[in-house]
N, C-alpha and C positions, 0 to 999 in steps of 0.2 A: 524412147529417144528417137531424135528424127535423123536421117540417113546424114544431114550436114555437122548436125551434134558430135555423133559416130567420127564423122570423118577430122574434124576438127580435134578431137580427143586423138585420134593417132596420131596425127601431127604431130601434136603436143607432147604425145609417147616417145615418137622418133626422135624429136628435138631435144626432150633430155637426156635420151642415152645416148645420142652422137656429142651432146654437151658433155657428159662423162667420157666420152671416149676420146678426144680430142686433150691432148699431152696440154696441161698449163703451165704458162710460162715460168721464165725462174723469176722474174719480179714477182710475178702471179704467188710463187711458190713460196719465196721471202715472205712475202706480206702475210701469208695464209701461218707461215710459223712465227712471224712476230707476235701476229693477235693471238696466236697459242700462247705464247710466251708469257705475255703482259695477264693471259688470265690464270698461270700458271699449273696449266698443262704444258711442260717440260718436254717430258719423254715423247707426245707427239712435235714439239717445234725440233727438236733434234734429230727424230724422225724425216722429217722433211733436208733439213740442214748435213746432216752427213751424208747422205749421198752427193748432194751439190758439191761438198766442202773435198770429197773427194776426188769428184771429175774435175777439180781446180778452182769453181768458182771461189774468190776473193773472199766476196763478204760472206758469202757460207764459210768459208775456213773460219772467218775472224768470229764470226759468232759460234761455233763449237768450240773454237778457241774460250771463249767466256760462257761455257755452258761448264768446259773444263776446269777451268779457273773457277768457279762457284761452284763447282758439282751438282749444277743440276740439272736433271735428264742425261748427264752422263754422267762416269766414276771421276772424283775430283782429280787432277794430276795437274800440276803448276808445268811439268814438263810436257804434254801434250801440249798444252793451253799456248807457252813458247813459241813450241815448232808451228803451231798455226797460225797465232797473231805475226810471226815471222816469215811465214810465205804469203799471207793476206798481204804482208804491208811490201814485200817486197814488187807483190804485184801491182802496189798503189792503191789499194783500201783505204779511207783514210779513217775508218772503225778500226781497224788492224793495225793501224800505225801508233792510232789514240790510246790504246790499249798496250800494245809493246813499250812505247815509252811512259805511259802509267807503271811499267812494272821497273822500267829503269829506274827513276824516277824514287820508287820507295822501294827499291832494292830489294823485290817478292823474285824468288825463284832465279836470280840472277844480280851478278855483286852490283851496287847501288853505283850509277855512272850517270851524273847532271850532264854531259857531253851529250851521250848518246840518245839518255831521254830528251833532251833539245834537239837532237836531230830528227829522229821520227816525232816528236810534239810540232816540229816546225814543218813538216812532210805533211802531216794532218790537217794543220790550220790552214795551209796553201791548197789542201784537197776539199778543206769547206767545213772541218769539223771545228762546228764551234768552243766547246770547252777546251779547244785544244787551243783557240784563237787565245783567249783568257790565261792559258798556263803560258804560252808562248810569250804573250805581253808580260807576263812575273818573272820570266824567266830571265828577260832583257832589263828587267827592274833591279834583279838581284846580282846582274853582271853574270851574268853563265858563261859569256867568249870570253871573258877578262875584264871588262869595261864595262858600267852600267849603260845600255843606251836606251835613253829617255825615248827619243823620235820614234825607235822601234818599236818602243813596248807602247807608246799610246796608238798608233797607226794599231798593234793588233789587237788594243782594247778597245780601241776605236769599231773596227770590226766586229768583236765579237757581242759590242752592246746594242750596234744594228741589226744584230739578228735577234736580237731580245735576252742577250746575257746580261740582267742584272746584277749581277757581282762583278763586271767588267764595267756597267757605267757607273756604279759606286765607285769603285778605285779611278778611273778618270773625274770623277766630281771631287771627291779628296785632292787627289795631285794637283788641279786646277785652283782648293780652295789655298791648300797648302803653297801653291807656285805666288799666290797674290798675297800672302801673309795673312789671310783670315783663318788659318784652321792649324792645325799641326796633324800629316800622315804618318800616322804608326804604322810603319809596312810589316804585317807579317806573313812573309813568303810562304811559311811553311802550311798556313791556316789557308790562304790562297790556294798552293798548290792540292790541298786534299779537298776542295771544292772544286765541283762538276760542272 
């Protein structure tokens, strides 16, 4: 090999162990335990995630939070899972929020309160989480404050079918067919609410 060969080769050496040494970020870090996640290596994306979740980052609580809640990569416990979707959302997660009011919602690990899961589902949708946009929109269908409001709930079906929630411009295309007399909407809340 020629002395430039040599030299260009060290470079290359240096560059990837100061690339290893060099801390990655927590987005960096998130993303690296996602794609664990989805390929279902576990125990490494929780690896990553519990220590984040414990210096306070948000969305690392909220997803060990649902590592807890499914038990996987860590031991199941609905009461971990709680205290963490409950400080993610307190800190404005809005995975942590989506998630806390999921359990209100259908009453997992804590007594069933349509109030509360309205409150953190609407905390969500305002934070950008779209399935939350969708349950937020049923919610205002079904009267959750007292009173059905129509405006509200298409405004957040509205929203949630421009980000590409198909089950949110279905139920806007019914209501519209239903509003002009060509259809009849069968609402059912409950079928709504356990889609994502």
């Amino acid at each position: 090999m020629s002395p430039t060969t040599y030299r260009w080769l060290f470079i290359a050496v240096i560059a990837l162990v100061a690339w290893r040494l060099i801390p990655l970020s927590t987005e960096q870090e998130l993303a690296a335990a996602n794609r664990a996640w989805r390929v279902g290596h576990f125990e490494q994306a929780t690896g990553i995630w519990q220590p984040l979740a414990e210096q306070g980052q948000p969305r690392a609580q909220a997803l060990m939070g649902w590592s807890h809640e499914l038990g996987q990569g860590s031991e199941q416990s609905l009461t971990q899972a709680i205290r963490l979707y409950r400080q993610s959302a307190e800190a404005g997660d809005a995975f942590g929020q989506y998630r806390l009011a999921e359990l209100y919602l259908r009453g997992v690990g804590v007594t069933r309160d349509l109030h509360e899961a309205f409150r953190w589902m609407e905390q969500a949708a305002q934070n950008g989480d779209v399935p939350a946009m969708l349950k937020v929109g049923v919610l205002h269908l079904m009267g959750v404050n007292g009173r059905v409001d129509m405006a509200r709930a298409k405004q957040w079906l509205y929203q949630a079918s421009q980000k590409g929630n198909k089950l949110a411009l279905t139920v806007l295309q019914e209501l519209a067919l239903a509003e002009e007399g060509r259809g009849t909407f069968d609402f059912d809340a409950h079928a709504f609410l356990s889609a994502g």
